[in-house]
C-alpha positions in Angstrom: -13.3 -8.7 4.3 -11.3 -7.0 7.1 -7.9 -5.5 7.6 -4.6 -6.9 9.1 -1.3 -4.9 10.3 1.2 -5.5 12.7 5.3 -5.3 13.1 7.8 -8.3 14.5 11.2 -7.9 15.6 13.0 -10.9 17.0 16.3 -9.0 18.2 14.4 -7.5 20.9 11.4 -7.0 23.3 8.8 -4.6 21.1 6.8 -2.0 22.0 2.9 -2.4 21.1 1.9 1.2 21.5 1.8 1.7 17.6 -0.7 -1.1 17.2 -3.9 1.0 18.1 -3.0 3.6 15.6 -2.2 1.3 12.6 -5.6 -0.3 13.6 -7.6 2.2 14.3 -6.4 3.6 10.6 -7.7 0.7 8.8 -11.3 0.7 10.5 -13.0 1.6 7.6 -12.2 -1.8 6.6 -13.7 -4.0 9.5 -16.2 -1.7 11.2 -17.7 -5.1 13.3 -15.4 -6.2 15.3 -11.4 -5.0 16.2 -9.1 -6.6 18.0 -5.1 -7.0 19.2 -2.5 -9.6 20.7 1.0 -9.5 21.1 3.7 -11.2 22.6 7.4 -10.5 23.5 8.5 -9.8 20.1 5.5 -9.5 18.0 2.6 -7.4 17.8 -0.9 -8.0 15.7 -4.0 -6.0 14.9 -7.4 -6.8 13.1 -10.7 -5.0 12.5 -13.3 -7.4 11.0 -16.1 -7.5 8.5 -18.3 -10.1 9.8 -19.7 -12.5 6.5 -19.3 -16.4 7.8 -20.2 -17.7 11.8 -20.7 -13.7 12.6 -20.9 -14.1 16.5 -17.7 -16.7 16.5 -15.3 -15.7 14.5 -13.5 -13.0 16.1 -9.7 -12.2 15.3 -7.1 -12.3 16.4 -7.8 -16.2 17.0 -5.4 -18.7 18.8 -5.6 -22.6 18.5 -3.1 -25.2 20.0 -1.6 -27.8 18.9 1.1 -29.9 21.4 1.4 -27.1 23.8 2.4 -24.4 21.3 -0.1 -21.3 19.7 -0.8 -20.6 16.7 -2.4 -16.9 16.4 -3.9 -15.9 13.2 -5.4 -12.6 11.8 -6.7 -12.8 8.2 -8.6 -10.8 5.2 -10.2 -13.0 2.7 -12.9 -15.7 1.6 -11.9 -19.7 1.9 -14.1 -21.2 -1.2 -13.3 -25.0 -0.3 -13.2 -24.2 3.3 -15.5 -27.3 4.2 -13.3 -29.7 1.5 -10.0 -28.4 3.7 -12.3 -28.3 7.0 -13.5 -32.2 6.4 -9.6 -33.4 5.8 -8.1 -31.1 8.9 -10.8 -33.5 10.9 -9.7 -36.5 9.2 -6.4 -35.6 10.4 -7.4 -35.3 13.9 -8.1 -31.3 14.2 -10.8 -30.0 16.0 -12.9 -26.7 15.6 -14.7 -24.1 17.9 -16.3 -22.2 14.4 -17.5 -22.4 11.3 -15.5 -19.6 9.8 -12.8 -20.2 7.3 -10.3 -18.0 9.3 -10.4 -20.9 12.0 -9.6 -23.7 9.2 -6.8 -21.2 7.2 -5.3 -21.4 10.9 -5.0 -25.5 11.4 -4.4 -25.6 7.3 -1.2 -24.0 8.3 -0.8 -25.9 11.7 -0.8 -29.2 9.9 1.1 -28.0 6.5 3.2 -25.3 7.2 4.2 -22.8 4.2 2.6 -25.9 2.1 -0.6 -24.4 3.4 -1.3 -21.7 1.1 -1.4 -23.9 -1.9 -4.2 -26.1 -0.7 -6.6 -22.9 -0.1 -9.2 -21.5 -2.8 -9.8 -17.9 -2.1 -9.2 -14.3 -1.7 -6.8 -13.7 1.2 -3.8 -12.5 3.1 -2.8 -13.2 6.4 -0.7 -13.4 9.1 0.4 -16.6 11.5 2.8 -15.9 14.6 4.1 -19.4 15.0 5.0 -20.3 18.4 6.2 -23.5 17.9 9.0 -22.3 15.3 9.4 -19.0 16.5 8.5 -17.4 13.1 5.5 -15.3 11.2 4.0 -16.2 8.5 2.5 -14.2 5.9 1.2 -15.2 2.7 -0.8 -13.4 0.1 -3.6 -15.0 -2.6 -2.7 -16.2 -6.2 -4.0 -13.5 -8.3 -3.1 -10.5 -5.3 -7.1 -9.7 -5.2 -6.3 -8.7 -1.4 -3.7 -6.8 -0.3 -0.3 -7.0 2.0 2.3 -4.5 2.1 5.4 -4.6 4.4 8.2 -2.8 5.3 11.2 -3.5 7.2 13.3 -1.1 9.4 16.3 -2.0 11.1 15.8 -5.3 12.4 11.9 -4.8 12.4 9.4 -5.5 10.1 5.9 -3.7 9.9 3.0 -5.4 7.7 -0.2 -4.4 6.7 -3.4 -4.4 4.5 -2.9 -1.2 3.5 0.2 1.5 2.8 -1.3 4.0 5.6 -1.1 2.1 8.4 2.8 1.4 7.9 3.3 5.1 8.0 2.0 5.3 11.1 4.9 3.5 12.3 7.7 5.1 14.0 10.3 6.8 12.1 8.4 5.9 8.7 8.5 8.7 6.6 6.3 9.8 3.2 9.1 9.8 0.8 9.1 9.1 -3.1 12.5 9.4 -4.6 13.1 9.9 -8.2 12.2 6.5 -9.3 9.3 6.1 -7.0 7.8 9.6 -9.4 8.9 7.7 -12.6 5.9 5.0 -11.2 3.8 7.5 -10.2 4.1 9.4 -13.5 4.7 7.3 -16.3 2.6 3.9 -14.8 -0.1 4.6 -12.4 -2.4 3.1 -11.6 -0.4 0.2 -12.4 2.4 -0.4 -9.8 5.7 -3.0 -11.0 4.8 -6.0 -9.1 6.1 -5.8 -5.5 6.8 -2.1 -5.3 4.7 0.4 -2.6 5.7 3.7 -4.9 6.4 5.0 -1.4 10.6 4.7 -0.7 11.3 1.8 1.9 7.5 0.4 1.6 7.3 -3.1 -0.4 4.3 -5.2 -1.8 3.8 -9.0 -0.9 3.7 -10.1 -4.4 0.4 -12.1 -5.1 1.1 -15.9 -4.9 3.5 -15.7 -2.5 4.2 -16.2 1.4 7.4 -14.5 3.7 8.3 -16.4 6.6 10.1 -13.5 9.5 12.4 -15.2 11.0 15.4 -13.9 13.8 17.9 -12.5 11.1 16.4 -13.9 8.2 13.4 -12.6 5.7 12.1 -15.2 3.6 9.6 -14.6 0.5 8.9 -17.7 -1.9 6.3 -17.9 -4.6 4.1 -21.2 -3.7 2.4 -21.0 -7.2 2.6 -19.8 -11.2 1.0 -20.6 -14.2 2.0 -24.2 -15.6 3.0 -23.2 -19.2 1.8 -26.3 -21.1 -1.2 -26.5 -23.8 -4.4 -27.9 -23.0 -5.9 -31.0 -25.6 -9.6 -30.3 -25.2 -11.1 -29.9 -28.4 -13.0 -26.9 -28.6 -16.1 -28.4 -27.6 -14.9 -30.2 -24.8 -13.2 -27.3 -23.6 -17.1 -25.1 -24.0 -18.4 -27.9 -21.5 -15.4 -27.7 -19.1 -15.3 -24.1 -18.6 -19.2 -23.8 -18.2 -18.8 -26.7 -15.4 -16.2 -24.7 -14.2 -18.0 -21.6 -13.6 -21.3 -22.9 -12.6 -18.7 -24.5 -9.6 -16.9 -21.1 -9.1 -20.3 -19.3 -8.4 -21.4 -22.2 -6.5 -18.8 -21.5 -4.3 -18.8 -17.9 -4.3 -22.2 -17.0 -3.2 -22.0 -19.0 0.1 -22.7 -16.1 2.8 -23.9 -15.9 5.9 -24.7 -11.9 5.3 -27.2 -10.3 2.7 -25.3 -10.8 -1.0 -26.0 -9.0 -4.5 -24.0 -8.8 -8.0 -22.8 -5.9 -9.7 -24.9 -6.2 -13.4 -23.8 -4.2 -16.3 -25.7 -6.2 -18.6 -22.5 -7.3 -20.4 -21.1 -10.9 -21.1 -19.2 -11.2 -17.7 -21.2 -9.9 -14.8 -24.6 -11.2 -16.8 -22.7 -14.9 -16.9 -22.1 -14.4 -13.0 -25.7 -13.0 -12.3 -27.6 -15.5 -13.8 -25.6 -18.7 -12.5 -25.9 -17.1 -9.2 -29.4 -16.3 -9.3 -30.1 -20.5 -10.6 -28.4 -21.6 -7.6 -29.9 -19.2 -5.1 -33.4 -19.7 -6.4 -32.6 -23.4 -5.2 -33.0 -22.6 -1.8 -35.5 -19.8 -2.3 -34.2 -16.8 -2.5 -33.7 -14.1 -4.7 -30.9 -12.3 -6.0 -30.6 -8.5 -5.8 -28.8 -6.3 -8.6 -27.2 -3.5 -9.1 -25.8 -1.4 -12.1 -24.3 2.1 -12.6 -25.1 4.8 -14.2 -24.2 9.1 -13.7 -26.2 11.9 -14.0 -26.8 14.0 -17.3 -25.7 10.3 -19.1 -28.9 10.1 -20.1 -28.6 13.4 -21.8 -25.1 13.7 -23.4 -24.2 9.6 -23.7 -22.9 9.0 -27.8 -21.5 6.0 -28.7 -18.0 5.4 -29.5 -15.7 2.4 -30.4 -14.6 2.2 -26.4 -18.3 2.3 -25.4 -20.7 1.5 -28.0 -23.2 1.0 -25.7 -25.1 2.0 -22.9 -25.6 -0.9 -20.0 -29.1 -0.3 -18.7 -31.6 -1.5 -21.3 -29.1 -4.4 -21.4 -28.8 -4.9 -17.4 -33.1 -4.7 -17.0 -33.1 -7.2 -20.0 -30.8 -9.7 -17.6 -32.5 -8.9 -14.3 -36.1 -9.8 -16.4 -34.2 -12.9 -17.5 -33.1 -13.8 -14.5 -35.6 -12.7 -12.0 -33.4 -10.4 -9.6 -34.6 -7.5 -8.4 -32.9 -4.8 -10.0 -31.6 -1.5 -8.9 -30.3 1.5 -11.4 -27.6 3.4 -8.8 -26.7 6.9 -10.5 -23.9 8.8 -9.5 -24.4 12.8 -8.9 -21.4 14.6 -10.4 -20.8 17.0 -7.7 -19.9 13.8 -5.4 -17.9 12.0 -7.8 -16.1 15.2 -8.0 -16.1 15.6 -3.7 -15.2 11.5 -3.4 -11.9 12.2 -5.6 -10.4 13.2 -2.6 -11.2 10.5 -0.3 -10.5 8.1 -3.3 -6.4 8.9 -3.1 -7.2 8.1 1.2 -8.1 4.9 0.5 -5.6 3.8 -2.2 -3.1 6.1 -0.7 -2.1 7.7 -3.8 -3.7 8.5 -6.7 -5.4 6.6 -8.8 -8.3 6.1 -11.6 -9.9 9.2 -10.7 -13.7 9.4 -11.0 -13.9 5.9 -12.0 -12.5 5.2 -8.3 -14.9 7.7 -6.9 -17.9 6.7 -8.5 -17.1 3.4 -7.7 -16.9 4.3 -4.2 -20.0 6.1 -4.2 -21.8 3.4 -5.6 -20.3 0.7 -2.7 -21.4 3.2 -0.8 -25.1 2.8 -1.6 -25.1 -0.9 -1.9 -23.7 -1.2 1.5 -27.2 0.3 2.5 -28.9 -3.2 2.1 -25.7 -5.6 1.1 -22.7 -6.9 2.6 -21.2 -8.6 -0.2 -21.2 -8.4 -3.8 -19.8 -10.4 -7.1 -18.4 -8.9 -10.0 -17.6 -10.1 -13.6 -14.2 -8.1 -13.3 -11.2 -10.2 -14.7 -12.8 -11.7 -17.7 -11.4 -9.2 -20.2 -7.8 -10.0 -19.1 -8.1 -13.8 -19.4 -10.5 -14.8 -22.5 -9.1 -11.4 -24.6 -11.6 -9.0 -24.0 -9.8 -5.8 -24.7 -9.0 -3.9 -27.5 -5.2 -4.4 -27.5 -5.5 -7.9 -27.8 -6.7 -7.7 -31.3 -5.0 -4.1 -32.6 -1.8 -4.8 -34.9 0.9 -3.8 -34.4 0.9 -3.7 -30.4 4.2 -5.6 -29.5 5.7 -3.7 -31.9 5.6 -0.6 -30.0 7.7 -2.1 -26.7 5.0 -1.0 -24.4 2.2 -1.8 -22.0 -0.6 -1.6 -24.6 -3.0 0.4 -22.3 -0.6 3.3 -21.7 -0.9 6.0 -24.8 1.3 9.3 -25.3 3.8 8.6 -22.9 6.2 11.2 -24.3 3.8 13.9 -23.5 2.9 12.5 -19.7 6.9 12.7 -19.0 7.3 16.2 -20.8 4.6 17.0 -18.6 6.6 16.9 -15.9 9.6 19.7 -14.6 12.9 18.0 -15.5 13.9 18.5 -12.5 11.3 15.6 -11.3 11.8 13.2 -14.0 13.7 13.4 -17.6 12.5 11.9 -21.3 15.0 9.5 -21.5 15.6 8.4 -18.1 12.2 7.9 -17.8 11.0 6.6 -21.5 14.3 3.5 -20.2 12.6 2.9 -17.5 9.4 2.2 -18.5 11.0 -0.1 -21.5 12.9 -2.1 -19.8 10.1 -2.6 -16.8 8.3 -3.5 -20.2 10.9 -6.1 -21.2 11.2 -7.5 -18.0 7.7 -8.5 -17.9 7.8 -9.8 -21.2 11.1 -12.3 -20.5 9.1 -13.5 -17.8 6.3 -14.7 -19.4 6.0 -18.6 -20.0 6.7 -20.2 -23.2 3.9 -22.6 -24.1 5.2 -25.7 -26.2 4.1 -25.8 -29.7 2.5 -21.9 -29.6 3.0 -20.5 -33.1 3.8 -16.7 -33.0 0.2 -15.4 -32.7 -0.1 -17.3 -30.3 3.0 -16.4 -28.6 2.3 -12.7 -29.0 -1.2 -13.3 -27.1 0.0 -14.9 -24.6 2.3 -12.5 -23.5 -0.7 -9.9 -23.9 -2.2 -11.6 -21.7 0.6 -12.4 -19.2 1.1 -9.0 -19.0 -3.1 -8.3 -18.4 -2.7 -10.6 -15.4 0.3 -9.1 -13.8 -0.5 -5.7 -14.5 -3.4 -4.2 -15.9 -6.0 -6.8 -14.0 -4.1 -6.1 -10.6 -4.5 -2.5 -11.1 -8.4 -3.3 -11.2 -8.4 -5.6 -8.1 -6.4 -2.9 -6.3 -9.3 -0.7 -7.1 -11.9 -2.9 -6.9 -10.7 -3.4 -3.2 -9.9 -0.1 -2.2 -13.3 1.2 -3.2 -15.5 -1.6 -2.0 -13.7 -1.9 1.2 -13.7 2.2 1.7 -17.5 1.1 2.6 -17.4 -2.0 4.4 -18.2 -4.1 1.2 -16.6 -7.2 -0.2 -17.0 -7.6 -3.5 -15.8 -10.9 -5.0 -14.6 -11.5 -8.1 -15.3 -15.6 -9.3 -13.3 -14.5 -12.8 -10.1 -14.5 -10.5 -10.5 -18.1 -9.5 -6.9 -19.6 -10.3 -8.8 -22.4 -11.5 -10.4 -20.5 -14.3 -7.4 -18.8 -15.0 -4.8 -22.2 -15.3 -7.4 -23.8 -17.6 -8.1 -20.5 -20.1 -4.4 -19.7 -19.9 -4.1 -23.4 -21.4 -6.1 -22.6 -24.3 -4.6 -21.9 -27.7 -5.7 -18.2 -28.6 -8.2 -19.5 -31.6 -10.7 -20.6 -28.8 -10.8 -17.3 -27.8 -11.0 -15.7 -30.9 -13.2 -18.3 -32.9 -14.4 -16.8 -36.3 -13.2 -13.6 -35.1 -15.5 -13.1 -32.1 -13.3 -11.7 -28.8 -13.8 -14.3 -25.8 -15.7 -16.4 -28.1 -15.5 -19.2 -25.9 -16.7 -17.4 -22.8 -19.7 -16.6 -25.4 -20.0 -20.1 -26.2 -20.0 -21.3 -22.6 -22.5 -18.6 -21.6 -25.3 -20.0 -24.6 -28.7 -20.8 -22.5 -27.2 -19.3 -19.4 -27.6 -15.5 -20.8 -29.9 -14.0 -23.5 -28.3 -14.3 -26.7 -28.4 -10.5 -27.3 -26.0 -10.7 -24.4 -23.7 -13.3 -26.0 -24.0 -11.2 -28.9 -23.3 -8.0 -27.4 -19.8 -6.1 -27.7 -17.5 -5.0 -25.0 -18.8 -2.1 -23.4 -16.0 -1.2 -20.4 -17.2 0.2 -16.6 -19.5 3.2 -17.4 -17.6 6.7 -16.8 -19.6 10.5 -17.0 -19.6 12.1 -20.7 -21.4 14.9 -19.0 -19.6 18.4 -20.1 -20.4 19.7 -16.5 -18.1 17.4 -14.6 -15.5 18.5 -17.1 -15.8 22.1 -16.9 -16.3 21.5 -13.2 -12.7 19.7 -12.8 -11.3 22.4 -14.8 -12.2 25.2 -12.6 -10.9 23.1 -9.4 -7.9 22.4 -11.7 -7.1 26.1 -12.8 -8.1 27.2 -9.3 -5.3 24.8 -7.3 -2.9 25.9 -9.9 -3.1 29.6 -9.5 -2.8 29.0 -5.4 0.4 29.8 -4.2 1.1 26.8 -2.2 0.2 24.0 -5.1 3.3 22.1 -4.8 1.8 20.8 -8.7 2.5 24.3 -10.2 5.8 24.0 -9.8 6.4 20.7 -11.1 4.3 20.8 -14.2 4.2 22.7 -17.3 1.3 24.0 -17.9 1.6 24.8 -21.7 2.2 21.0 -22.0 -0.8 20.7 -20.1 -3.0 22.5 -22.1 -1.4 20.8 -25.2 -2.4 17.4 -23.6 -6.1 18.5 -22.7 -6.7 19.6 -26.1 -6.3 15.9 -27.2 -8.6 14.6 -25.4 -7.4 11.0 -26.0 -7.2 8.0 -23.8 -4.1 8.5 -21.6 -4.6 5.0 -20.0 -6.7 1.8 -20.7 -10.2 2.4 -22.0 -11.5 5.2 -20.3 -9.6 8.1 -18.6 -8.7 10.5 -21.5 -9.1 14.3 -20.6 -11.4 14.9 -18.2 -9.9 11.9 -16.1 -6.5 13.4 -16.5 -7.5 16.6 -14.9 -9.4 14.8 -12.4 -6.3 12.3 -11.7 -3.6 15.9 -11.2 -6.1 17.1 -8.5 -5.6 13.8 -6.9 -2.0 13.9 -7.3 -1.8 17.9 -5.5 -3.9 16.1 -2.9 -1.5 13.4 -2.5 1.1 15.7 -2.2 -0.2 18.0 0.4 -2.1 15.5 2.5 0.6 13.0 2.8 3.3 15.6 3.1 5.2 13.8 0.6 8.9 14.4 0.5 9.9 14.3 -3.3 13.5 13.1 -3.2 15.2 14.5 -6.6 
């Protein structure tokens, strides 16, 4: 992958000094290649990660087309780039490469902001448009990469990533008193659209924003069709493992080493083993990798979020399908030193150690890999987690992966944030999302109430992981790909009535169905086991002691906004606080990231 940024103002002649700084802060996530161009009133910047036509594809890239220049600088994967490629020609294009970023460019030469619905990919990018004076940006379906934009006075400054906005002039680190409602009561969930920071937007996935001289355009090019699909169930078993075998087709073309990311569960094993089929095709083998921490191994006990441990399950796959396998484990002391560097990359906090250990581990893959497939997304699409099958969820008008929200807000000085300013804020963000979802003809009221579970997986909780996912991996030069988040998949399993994913009471039972004689059965059989985190008591009673140590130092900016009787109250618990897997040690973990934030970002907390 690679990084774009740039800013545009149409009212005036702009200055491109800032360009080398925004850059030059996003290196991390291009280290091959970097690059600028500008123009009277426009100004781009790229750094690349080289994966397709490595010596040719260099960005910013111009083509022509009746005297006027196109200049393009993009961050993503094309997965029907030779389809598009092959019709471009047909239409009289020509090309110098064989990169996708070349025929993203002429897709958009020939089509216009029609463009980004013909592509199948992971992207966001950038088009100056000479001929109609204009830039383009536009953002993939399911928002796997990232775009954020801001706009001040008449100017508007983009990028891949919050940090290199704020190196703009005049932008300021400022959260004001709904921006801390976000940061408190949702993260790492974000509303759709929102940059937590004040004055700092999102490009929302699926959707493009043409700049124009006084005008600001964003449109969504694409949503989920609400409609019911007919296939009977068996049909629908054939389609979807069709559909995947053609997603991982796709996926694993590369012209840079490539690897997957094997817990040994149902949805990275499904992605292993198709990949590993079609790779052995052309003689090669695939490389594996799955996670583990130190002192696991010692302290692991199952529970009814992790029931299981992944590595006699991930050897058992590699066996199967002849990888060669790799067991990464994480040492605590730098999951606990990454946290830091974790909030840098996302640019506020986040997961805590499960973003640092995923770090560390993209860290060592990078070693020997470029790029790397994940089974991340299933869960939100066939039905995978827990609050898809609890009672009484909808009931409690709430995203069903946030617990004890009363206690995270009392948390908090009053000063900062209130109980029932912010308790109305996070409902009716709630029931916003939930009017939004699409009404399916015919759905009965299960069905109804799963598909808004869902709906609200997809727009929330599986961004969240994509954000992370990307943050992470591209914190070490990797790109990690996620075939899961193919729109494809998505449209056609949204389609299905909630008893295909359920069948005789089995979560994704379909997915388990499609997977038969692609996995070992044990893996069919095996229940949801989420990403691995440390159960170690050591990296507790480590995170404590940086915990209790900021908070006694004068200058922690979190003393004095949190009460730390409520804290100790919430600790105690030691219950989930969000999703599946950051319960008390997380949440310690997560406040030293937030006291970080603070400082390192000089954060101005507007009451």
């Amino acid at each position: 992958m690679c990084s774009i940024c740039g800013y545009v103002d149409f009212n005036k002649k702009i200055d491109p000094k800032y360009i080398m700084e925004m850059n030059s802060s996003l290196s991390h996530r291009g280290p091959d290649q970097n690059g600028i161009a500008f123009g009277f009133d426009w100004c781009f910047g790229h750094n690349r990660l080289a994966v397709i036509d490595v010596e040719k594809g260099i960005q910013p890239m111009i083509s022509e087309k009746n005297g006027y220049k196109y200049t393009i600088i993009y961050n993503g994967e094309l997965y029907n780039s030779l389809e598009l490629k092959n019709e471009l020609l047909s239409l009289g294009h020509t090309f110098k490469t064989d990169c996708d970023t070349e025929v993203v460019l002429h897709a958009y030469m020939e089509w216009e902001e029609e463009s980004p619905k013909r592509l199948n990919g992971i992207f966001a990018y950038g088009i100056y448009d000479e001929l109609n004076h204009q830039v383009f940006l536009a953002r993939d379906r399911l928002g796997v990469k990232p775009l954020f934009y801001s706009q001040k006075d008449s100017t508007v400054i983009f990028s891949s990533e919050i940090k290199a906005i704020l190196k703009y002039e005049g932008m300021k680190a400022e959260i004001d008193r709904k921006g801390f409602m976000e940061v408190a009561c949702l993260l790492p969930t974000r509303v759709p659209g929102s940059g937590v920071f004040k004055g700092i937007n999102e490009l929302e996935p699926a959707s493009f924003m043409i700049i124009k001289k006084d005008k600001l355009i964003i449109q969504k090019y694409w949503e989920i069709e609400p409609k019911r699909n007919t296939h009977t169930y068996s049909e629908a078993v054939v389609y979807l493992r069709e559909l995947l075998r053609d997603t991982v087709r796709r996926q694993i073309v590369s012209d840079v080493p490539l690897c997957t990311l094997l817990s040994g569960g149902l949805d990275s094993s499904t992605i292993t083993c198709i990949a590993s089929e079609e790779l052995s095709k052309r003689n090669e083998i695939l490389r594996t990798y799955s996670f583990d921490y130190e002192e696991n191994n010692i302290y692991f006990k199952p529970n009814s979020f992790q029931p299981d441990s992944d590595n006699n399950y991930s050897l058992e796959v590699s066996k199967y399908s002849k990888t060669v396998h790799k067991v990464l484990t994480a040492p605590l002391n730098t999951v606990i030193d990454l946290l830091y560097e974790a909030v840098d990359k996302r640019d506020m906090p986040g997961m805590a150690d499960i973003d640092s250990s995923l770090m560390y581990f993209c860290g060592e893959i990078k070693k020997n890999h470029t790029v790397a497939l994940s089974g991340e997304c299933a869960d939100e699409i066939f039905g995978g987690y827990p609050w898809f099958h609890k009672e009484g969820v909808m009931s409690k008008n709430i995203f069903p992966w946030i617990y004890s929200l009363k206690d995270k807000i009392e948390l908090f000085s009053p000063d900062i944030i209130n109980l029932e300013e912010s308790t109305s804020y996070v409902n009716s963000i709630y029931e916003k999302s939930v009017s939004s979802c699409p009404v399916i003809e015919g759905e009965n009221y299960r069905d109804r109430e799963k598909t808004i579970i869902c709906w609200l997986n997809l727009n929330w909780f599986m961004v969240s992981l994509l954000e992370r996912k990307d943050r992470m991996s591209m914190g070490r030069s990797l790109e990690v790909r996620v075939p899961f988040a193919d729109h494809r998949i998505v449209e056609y399993v949204f389609s299905l009535p909630w008893s295909y994913k359920y069948k005789d009471n089995q979560p994704k039972s379909i997915l388990r169905d499609a997977a038969k004689g692609i996995v070992p059965l044990s893996v069919v059989n095996r229940k949801k086991s989420p990403y691995p985190k440390t159960v170690s008591p050591n990296y507790a009673s480590k995170v404590k002691s940086i915990l209790d140590e900021r908070l006694s130092h004068k200058d922690c900016i979190l003393s004095d906004i949190i009460n730390i009787k409520k804290l100790s109250q919430i600790l105690e618990s030691n219950t989930p606080w969000f999703g599946q897997l950051m319960s008390g040690p997380q949440f310690m973990a997560w406040l030293i990231q937030l006291d970080y934030w603070i400082g390192k970002y000089r954060i101005n907390l507007i009451k």
